[in-house]
CHARMM internal coordinates of N, CA and C (Angstrom, degrees):
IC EDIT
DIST 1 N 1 CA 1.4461
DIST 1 CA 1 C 1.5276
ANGL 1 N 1 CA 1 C 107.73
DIST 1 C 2 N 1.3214
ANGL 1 CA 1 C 2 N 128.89
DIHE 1 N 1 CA 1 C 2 N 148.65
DIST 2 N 2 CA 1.0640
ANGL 1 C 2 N 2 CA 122.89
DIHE 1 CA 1 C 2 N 2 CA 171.99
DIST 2 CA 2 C 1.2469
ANGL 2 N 2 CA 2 C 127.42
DIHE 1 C 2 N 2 CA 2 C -120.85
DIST 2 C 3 N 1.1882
ANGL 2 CA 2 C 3 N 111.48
DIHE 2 N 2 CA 2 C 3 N 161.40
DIST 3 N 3 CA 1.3450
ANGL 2 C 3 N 3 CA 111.05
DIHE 2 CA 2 C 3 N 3 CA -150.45
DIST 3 CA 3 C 1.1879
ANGL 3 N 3 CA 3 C 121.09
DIHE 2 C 3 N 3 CA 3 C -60.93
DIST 3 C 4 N 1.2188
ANGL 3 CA 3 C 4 N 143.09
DIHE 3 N 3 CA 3 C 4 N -17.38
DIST 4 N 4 CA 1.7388
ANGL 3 C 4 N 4 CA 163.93
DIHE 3 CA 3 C 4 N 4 CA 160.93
DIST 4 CA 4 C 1.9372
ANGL 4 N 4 CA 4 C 91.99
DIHE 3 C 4 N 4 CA 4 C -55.71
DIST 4 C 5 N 1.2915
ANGL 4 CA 4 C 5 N 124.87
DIHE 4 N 4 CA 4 C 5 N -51.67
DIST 5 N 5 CA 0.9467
ANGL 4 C 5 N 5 CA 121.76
DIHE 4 CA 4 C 5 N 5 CA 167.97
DIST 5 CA 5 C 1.3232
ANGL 5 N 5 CA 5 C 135.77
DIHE 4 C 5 N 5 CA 5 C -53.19
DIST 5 C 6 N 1.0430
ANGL 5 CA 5 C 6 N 82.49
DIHE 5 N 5 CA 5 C 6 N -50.92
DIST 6 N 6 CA 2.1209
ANGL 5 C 6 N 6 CA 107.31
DIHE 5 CA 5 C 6 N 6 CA -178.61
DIST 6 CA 6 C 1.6415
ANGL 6 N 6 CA 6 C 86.77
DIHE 5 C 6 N 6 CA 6 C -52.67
DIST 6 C 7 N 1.6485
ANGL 6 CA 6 C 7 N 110.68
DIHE 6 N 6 CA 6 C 7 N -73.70
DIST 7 N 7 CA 1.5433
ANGL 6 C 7 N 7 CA 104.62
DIHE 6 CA 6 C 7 N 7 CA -155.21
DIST 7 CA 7 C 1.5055
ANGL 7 N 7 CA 7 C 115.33
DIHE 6 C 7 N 7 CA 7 C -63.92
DIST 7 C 8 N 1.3113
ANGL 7 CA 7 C 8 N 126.23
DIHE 7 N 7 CA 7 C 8 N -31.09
DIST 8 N 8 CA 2.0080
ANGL 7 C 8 N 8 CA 126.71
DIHE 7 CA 7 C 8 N 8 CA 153.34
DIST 8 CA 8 C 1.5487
ANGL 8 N 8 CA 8 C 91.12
DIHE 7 C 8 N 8 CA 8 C -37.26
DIST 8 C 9 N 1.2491
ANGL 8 CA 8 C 9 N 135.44
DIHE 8 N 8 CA 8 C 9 N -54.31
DIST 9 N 9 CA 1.5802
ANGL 8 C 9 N 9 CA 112.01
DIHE 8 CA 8 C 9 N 9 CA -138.38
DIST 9 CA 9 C 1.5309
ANGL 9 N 9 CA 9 C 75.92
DIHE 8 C 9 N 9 CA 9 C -78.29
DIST 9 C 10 N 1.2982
ANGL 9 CA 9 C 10 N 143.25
DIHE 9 N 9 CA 9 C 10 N -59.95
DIST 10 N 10 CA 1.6894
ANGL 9 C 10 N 10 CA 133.78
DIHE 9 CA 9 C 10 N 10 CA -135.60
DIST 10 CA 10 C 1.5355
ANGL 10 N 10 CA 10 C 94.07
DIHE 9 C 10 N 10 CA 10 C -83.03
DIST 10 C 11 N 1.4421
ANGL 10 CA 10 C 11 N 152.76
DIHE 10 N 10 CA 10 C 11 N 4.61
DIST 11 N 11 CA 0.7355
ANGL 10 C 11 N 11 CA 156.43
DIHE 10 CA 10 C 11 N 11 CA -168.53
DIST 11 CA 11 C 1.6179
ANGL 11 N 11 CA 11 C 116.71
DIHE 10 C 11 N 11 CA 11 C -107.94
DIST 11 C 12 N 2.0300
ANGL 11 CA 11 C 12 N 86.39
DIHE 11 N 11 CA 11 C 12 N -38.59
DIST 12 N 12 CA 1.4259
ANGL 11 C 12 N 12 CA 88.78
DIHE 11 CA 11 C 12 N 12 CA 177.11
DIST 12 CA 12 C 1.3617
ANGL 12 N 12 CA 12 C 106.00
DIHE 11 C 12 N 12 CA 12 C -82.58
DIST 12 C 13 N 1.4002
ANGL 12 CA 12 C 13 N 117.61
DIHE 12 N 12 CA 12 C 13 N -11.53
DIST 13 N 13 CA 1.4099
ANGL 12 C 13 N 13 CA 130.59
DIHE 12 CA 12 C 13 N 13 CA -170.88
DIST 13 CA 13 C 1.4304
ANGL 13 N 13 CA 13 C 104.88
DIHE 12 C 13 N 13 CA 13 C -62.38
DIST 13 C 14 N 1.4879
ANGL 13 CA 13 C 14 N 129.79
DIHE 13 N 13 CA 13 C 14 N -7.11
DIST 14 N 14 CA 1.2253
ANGL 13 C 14 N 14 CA 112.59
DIHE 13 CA 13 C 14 N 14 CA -161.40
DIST 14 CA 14 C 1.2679
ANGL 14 N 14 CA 14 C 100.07
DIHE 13 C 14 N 14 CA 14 C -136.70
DIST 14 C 15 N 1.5580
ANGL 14 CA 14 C 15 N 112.84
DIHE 14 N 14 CA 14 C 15 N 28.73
DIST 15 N 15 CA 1.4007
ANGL 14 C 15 N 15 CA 119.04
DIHE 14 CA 14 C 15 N 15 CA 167.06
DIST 15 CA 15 C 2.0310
ANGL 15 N 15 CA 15 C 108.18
DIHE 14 C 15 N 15 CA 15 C -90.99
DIST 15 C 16 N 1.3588
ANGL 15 CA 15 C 16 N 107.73
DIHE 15 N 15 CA 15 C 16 N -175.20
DIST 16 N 16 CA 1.6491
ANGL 15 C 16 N 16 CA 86.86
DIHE 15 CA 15 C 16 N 16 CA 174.43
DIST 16 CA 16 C 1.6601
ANGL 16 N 16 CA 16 C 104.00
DIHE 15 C 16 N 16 CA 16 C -97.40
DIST 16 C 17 N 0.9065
ANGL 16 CA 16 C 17 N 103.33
DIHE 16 N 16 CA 16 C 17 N -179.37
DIST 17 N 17 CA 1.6879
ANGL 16 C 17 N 17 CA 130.21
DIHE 16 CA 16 C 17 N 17 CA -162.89
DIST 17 CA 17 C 1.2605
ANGL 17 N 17 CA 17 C 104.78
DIHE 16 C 17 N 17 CA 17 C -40.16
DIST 17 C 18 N 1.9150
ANGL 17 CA 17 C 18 N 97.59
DIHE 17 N 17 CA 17 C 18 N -64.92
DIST 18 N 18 CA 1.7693
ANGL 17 C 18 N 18 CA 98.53
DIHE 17 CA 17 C 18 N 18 CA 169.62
DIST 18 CA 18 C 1.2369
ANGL 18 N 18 CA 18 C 142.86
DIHE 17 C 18 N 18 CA 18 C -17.91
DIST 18 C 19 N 1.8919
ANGL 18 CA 18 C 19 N 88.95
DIHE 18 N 18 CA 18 C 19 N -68.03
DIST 19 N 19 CA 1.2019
ANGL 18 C 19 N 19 CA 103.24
DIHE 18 CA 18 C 19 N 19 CA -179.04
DIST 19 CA 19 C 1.8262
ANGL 19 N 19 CA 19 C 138.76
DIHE 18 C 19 N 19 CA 19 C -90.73
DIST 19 C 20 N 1.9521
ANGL 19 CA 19 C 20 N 87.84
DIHE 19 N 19 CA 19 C 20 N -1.01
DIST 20 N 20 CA 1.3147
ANGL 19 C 20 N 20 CA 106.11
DIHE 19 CA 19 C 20 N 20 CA 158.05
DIST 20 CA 20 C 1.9164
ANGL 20 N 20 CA 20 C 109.29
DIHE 19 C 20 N 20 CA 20 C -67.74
DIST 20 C 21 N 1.5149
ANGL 20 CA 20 C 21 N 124.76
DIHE 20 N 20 CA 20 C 21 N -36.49
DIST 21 N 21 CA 1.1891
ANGL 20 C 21 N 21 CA 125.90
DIHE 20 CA 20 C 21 N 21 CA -166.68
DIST 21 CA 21 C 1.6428
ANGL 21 N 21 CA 21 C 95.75
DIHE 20 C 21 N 21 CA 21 C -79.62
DIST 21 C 22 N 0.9397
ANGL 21 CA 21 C 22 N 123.94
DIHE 21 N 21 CA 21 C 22 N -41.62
DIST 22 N 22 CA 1.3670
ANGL 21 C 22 N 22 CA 132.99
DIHE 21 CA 21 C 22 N 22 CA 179.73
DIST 22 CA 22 C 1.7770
ANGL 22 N 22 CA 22 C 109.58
DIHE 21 C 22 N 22 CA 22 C -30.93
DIST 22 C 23 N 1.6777
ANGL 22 CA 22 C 23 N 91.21
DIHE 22 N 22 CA 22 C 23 N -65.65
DIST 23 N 23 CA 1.5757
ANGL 22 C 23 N 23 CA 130.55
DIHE 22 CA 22 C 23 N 23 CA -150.87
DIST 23 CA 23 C 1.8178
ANGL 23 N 23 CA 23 C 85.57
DIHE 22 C 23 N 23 CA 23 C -73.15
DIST 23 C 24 N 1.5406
ANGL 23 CA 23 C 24 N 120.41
DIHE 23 N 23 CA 23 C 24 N -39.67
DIST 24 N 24 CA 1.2608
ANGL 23 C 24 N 24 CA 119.09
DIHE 23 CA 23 C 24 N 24 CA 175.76
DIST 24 CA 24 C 1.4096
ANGL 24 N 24 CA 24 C 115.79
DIHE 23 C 24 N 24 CA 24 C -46.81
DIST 24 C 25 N 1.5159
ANGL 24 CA 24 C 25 N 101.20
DIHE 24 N 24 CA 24 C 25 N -67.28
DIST 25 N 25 CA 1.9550
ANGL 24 C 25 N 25 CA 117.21
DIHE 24 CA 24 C 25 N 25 CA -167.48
DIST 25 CA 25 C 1.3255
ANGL 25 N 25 CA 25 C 81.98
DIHE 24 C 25 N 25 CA 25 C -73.98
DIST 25 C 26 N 1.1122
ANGL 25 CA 25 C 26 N 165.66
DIHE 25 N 25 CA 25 C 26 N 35.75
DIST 26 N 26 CA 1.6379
ANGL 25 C 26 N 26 CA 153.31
DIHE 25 CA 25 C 26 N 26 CA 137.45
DIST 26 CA 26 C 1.7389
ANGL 26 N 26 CA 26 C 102.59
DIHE 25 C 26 N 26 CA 26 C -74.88
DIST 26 C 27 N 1.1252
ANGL 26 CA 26 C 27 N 86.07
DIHE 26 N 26 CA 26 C 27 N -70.30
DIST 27 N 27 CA 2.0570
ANGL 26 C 27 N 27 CA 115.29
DIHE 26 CA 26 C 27 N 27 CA 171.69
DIST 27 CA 27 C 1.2902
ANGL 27 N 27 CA 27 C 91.48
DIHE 26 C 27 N 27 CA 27 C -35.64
DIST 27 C 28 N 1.0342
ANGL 27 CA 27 C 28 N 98.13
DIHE 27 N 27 CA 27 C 28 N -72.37
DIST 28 N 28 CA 2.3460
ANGL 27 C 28 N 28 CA 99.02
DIHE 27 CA 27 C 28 N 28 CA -161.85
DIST 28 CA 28 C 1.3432
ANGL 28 N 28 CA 28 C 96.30
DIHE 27 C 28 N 28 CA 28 C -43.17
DIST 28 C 29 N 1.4736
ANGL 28 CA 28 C 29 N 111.42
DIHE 28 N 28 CA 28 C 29 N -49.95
DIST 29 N 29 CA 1.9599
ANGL 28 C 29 N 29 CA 104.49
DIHE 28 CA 28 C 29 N 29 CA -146.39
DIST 29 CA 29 C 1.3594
ANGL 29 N 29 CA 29 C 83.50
DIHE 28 C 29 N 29 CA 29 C -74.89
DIST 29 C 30 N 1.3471
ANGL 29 CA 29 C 30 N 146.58
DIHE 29 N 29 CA 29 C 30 N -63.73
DIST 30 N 30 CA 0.9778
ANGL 29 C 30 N 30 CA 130.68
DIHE 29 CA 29 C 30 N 30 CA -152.82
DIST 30 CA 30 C 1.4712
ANGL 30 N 30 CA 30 C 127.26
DIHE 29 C 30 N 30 CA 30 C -61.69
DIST 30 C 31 N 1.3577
ANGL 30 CA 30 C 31 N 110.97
DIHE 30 N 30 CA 30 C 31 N -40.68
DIST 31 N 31 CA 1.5843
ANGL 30 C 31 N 31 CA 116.63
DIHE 30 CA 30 C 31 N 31 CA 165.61
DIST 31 CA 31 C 1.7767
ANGL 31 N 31 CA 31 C 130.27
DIHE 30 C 31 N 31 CA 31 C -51.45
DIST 31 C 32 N 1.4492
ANGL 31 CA 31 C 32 N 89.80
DIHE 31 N 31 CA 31 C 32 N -31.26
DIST 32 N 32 CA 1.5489
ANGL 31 C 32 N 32 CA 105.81
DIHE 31 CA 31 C 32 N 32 CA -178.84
DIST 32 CA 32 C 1.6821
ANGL 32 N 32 CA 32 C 102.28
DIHE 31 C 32 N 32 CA 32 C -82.46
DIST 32 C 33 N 1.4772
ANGL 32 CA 32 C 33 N 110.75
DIHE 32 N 32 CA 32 C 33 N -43.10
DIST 33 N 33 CA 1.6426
ANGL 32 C 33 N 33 CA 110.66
DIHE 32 CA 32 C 33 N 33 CA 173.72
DIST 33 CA 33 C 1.0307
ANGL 33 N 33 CA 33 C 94.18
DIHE 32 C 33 N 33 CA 33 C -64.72
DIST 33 C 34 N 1.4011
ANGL 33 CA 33 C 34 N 157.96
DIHE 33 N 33 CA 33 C 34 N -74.92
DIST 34 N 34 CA 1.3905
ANGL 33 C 34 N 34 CA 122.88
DIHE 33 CA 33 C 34 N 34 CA -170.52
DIST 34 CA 34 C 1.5135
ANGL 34 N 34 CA 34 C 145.75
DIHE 33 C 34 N 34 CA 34 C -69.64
DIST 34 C 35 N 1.3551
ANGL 34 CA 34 C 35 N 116.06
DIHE 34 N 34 CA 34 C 35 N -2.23
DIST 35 N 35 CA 1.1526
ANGL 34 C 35 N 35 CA 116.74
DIHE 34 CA 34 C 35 N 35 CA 157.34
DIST 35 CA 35 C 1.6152
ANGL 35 N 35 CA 35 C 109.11
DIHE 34 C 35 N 35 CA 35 C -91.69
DIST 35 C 36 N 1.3084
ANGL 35 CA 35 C 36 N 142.45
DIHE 35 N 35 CA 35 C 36 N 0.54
DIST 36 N 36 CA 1.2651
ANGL 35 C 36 N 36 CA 130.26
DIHE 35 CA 35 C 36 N 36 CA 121.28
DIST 36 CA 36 C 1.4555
ANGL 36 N 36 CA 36 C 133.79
DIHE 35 C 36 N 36 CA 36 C -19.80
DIST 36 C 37 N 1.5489
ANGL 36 CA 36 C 37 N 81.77
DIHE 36 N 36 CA 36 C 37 N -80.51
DIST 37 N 37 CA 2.1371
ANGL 36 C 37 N 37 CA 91.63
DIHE 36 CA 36 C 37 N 37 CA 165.63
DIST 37 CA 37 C 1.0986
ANGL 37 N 37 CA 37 C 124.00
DIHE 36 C 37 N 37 CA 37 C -50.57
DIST 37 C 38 N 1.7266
ANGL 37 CA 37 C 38 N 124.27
DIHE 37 N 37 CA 37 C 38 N -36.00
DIST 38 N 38 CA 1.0540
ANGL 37 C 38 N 38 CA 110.88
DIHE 37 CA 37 C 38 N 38 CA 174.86
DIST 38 CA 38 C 1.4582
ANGL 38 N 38 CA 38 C 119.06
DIHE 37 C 38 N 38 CA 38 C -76.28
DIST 38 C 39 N 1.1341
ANGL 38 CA 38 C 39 N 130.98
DIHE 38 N 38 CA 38 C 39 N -12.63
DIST 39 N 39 CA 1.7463
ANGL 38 C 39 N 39 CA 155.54
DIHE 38 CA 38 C 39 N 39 CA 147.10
DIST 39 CA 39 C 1.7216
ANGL 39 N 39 CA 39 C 96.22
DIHE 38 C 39 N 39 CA 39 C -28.37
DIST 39 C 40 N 1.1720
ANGL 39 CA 39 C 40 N 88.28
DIHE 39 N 39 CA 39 C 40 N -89.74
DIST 40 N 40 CA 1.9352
ANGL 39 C 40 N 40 CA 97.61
DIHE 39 CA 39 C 40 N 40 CA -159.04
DIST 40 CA 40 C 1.8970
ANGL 40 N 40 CA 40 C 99.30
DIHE 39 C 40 N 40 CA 40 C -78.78
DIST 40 C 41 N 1.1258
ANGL 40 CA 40 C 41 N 121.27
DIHE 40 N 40 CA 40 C 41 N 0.00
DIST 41 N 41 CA 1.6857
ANGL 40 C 41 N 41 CA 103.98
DIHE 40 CA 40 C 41 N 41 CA 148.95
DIST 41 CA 41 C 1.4636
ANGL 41 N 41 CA 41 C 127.31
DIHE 40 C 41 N 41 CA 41 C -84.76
DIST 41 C 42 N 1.4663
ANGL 41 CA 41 C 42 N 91.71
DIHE 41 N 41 CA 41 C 42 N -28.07
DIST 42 N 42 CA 1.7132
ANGL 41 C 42 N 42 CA 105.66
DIHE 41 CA 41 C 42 N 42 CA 166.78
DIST 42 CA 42 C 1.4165
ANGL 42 N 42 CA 42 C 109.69
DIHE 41 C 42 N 42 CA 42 C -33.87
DIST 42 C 43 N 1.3513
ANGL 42 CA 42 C 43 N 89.54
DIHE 42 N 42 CA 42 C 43 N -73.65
DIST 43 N 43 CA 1.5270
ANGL 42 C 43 N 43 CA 116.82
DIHE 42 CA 42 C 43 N 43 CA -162.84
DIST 43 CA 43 C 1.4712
ANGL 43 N 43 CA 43 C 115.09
DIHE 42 C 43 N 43 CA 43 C -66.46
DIST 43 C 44 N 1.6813
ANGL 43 CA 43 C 44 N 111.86
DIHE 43 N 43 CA 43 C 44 N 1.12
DIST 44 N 44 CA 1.1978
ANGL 43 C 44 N 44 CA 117.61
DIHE 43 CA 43 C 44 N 44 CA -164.42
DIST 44 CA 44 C 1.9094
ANGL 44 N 44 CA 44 C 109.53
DIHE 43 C 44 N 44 CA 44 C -113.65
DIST 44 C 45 N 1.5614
ANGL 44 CA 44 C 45 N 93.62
DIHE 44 N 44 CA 44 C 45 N -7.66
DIST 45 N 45 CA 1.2708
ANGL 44 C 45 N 45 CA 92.78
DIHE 44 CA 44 C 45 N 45 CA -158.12
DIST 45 CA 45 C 1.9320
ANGL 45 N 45 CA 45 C 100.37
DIHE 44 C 45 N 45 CA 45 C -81.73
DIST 45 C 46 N 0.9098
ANGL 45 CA 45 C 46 N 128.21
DIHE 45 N 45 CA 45 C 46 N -19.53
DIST 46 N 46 CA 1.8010
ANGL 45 C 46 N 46 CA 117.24
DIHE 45 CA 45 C 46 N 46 CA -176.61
DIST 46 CA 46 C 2.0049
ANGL 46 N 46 CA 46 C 90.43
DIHE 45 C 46 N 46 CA 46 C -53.10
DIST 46 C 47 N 1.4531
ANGL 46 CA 46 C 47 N 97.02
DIHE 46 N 46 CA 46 C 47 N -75.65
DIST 47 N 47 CA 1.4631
ANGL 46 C 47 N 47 CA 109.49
DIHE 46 CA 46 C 47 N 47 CA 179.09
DIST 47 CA 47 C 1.7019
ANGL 47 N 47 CA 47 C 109.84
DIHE 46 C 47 N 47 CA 47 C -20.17
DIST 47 C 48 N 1.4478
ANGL 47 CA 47 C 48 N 112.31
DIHE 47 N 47 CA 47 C 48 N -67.32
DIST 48 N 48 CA 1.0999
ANGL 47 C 48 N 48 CA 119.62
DIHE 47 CA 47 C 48 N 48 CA -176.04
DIST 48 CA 48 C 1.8530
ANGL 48 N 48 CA 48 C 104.92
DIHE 47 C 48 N 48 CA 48 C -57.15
DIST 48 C 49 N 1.1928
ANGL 48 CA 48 C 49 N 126.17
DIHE 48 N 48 CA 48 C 49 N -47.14
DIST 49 N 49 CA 1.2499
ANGL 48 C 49 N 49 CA 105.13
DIHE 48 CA 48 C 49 N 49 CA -173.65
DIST 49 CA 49 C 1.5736
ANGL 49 N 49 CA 49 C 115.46
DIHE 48 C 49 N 49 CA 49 C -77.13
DIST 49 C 50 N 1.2984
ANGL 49 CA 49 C 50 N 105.82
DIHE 49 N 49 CA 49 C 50 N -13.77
DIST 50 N 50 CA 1.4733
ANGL 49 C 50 N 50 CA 105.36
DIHE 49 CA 49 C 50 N 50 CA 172.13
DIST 50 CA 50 C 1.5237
ANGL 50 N 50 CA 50 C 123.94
DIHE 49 C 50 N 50 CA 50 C -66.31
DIST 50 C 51 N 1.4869
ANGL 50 CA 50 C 51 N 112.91
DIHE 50 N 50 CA 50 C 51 N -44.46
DIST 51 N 51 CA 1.4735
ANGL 50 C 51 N 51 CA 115.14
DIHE 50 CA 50 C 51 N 51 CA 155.24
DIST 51 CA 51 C 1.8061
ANGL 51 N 51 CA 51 C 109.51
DIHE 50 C 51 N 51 CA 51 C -61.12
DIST 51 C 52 N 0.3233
ANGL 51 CA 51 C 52 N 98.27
DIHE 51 N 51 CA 51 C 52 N -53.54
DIST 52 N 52 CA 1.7805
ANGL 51 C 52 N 52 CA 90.53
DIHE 51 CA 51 C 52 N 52 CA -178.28
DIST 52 CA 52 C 1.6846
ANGL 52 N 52 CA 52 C 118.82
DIHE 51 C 52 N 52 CA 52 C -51.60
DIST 52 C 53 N 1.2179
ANGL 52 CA 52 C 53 N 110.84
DIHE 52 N 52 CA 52 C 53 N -28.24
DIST 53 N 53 CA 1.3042
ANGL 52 C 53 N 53 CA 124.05
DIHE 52 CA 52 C 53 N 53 CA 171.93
DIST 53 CA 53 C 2.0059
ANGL 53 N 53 CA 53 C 106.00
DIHE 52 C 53 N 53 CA 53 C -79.02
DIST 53 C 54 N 1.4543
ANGL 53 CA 53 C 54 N 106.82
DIHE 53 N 53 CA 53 C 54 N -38.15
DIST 54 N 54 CA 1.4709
ANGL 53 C 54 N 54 CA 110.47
DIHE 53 CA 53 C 54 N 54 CA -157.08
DIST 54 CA 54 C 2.1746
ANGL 54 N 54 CA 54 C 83.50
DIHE 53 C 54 N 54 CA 54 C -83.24
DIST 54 C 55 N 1.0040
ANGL 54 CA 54 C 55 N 101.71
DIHE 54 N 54 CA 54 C 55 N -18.80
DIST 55 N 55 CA 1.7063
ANGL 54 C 55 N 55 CA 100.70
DIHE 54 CA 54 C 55 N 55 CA -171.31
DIST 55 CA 55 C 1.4664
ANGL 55 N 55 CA 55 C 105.37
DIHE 54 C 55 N 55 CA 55 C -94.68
DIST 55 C 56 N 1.0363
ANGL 55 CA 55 C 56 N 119.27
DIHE 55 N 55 CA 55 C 56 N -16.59
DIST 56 N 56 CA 1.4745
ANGL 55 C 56 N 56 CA 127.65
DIHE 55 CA 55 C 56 N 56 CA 161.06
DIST 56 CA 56 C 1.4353
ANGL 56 N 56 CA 56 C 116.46
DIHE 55 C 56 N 56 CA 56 C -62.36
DIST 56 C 57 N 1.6348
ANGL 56 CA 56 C 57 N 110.61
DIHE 56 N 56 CA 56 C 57 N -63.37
DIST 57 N 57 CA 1.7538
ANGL 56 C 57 N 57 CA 122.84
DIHE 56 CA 56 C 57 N 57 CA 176.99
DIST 57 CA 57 C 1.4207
ANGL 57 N 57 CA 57 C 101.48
DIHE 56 C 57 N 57 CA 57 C -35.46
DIST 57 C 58 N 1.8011
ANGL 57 CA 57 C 58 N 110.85
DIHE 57 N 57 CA 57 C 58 N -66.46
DIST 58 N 58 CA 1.5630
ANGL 57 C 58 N 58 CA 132.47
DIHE 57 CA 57 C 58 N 58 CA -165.65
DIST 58 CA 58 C 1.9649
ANGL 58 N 58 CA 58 C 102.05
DIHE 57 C 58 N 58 CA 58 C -46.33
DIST 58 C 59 N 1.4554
ANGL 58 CA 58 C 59 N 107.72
DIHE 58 N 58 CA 58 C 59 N -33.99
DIST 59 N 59 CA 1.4239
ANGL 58 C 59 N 59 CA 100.69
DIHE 58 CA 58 C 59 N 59 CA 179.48
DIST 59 CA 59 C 1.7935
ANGL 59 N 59 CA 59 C 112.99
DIHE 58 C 59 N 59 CA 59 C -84.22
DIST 59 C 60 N 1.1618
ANGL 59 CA 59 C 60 N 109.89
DIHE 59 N 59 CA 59 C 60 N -42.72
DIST 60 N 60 CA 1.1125
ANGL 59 C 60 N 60 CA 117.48
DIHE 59 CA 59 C 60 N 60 CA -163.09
DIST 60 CA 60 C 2.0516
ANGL 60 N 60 CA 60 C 94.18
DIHE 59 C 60 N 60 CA 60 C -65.99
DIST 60 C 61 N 1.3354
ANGL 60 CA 60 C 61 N 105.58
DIHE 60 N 60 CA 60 C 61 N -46.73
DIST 61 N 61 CA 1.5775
ANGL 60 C 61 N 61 CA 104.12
DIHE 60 CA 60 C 61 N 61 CA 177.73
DIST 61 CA 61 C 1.5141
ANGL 61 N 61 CA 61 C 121.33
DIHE 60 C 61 N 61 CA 61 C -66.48
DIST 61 C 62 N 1.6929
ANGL 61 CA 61 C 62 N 100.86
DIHE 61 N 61 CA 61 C 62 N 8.48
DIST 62 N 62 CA 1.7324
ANGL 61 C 62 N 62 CA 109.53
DIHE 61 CA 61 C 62 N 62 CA -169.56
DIST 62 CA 62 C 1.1804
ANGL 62 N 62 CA 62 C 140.11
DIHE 61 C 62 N 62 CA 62 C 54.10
DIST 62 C 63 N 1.6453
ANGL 62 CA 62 C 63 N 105.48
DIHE 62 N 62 CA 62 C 63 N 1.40
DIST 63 N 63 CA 1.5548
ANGL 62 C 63 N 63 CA 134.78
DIHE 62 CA 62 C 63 N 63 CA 145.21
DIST 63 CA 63 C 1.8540
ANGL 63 N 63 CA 63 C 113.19
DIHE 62 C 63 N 63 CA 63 C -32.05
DIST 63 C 64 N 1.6072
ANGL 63 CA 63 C 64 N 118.24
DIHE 63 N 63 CA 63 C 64 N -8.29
DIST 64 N 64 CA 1.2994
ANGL 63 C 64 N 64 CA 108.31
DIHE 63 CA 63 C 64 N 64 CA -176.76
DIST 64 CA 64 C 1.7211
ANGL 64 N 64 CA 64 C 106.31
DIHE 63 C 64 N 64 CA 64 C -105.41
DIST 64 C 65 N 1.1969
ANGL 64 CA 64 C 65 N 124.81
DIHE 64 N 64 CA 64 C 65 N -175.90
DIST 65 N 65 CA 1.4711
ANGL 64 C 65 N 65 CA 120.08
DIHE 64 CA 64 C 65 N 65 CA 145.89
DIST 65 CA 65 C 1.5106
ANGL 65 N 65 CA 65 C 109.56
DIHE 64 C 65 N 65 CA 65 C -153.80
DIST 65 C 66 N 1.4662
ANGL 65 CA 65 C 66 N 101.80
DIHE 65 N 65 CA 65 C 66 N 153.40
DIST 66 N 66 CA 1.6365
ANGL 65 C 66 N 66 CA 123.87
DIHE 65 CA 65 C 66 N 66 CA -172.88
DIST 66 CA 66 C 1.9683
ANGL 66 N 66 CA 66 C 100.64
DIHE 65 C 66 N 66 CA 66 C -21.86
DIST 66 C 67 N 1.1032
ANGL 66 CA 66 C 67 N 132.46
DIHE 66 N 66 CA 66 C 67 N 143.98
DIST 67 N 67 CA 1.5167
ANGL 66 C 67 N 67 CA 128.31
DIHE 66 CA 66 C 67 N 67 CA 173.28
DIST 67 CA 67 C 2.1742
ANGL 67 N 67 CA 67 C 92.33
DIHE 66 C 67 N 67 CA 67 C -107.91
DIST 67 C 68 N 1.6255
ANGL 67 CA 67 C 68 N 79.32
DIHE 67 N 67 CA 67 C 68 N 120.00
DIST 68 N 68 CA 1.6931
ANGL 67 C 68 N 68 CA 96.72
DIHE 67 CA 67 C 68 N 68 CA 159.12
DIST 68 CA 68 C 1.0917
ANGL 68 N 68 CA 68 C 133.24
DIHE 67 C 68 N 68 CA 68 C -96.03
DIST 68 C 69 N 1.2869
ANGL 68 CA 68 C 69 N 124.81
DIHE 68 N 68 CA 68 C 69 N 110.23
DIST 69 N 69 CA 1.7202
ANGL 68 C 69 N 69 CA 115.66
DIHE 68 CA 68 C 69 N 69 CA -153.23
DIST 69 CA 69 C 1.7372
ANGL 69 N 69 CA 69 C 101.06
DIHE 68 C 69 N 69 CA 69 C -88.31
DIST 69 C 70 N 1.2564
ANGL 69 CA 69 C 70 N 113.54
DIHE 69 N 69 CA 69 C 70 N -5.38
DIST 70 N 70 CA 1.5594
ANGL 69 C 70 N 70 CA 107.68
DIHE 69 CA 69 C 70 N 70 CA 164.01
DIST 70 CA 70 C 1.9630
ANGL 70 N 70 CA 70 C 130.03
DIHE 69 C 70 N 70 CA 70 C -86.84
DIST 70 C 71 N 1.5111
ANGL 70 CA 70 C 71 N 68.46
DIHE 70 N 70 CA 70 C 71 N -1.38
DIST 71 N 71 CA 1.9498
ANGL 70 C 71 N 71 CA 91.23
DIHE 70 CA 70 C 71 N 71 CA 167.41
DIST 71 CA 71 C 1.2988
ANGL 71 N 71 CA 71 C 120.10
DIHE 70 C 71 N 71 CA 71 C -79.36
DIST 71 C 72 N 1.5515
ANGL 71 CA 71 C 72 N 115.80
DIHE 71 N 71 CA 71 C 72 N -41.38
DIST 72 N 72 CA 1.8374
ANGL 71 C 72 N 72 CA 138.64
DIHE 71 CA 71 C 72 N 72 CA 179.80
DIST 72 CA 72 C 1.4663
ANGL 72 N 72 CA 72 C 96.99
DIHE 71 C 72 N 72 CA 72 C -25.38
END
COOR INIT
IC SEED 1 N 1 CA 1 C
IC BUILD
């Protein structure tokens, strides 16, 4: 654990019970949502580099044009 950690936990340690249980299922969901994401980006990245390669060709063949964000 490190020490940035350690001192959140004794800090949270001195909240009450509630909101120590609270502060827990916050922790859980969030850690588990991101090793989710890191799940389905995994699994996302061939796809993803395949568009990135096919959007590359489209520029290099000048198939693209400048993006105007006052156009959106």
């Amino acid at each position: 654990m490190t020490k940035a950690l350690q001192k959140a936990f004794e800090v949270a340690s001195q909240l009450p019970d509630r909101e120590q249980d609270d502060l827990a299922a916050a922790i859980i969901e969030e850690v588990r949502a991101e090793a989710a994401w890191e799940k389905a980006l995994s699994a996302s990245l061939p796809e993803l580099e395949r568009l990135a390669e096919e959007a590359l060709q489209e520029y290099r063949a000048g198939r693209t044009k400048p993006l105007d964000p006052e156009k959106l």
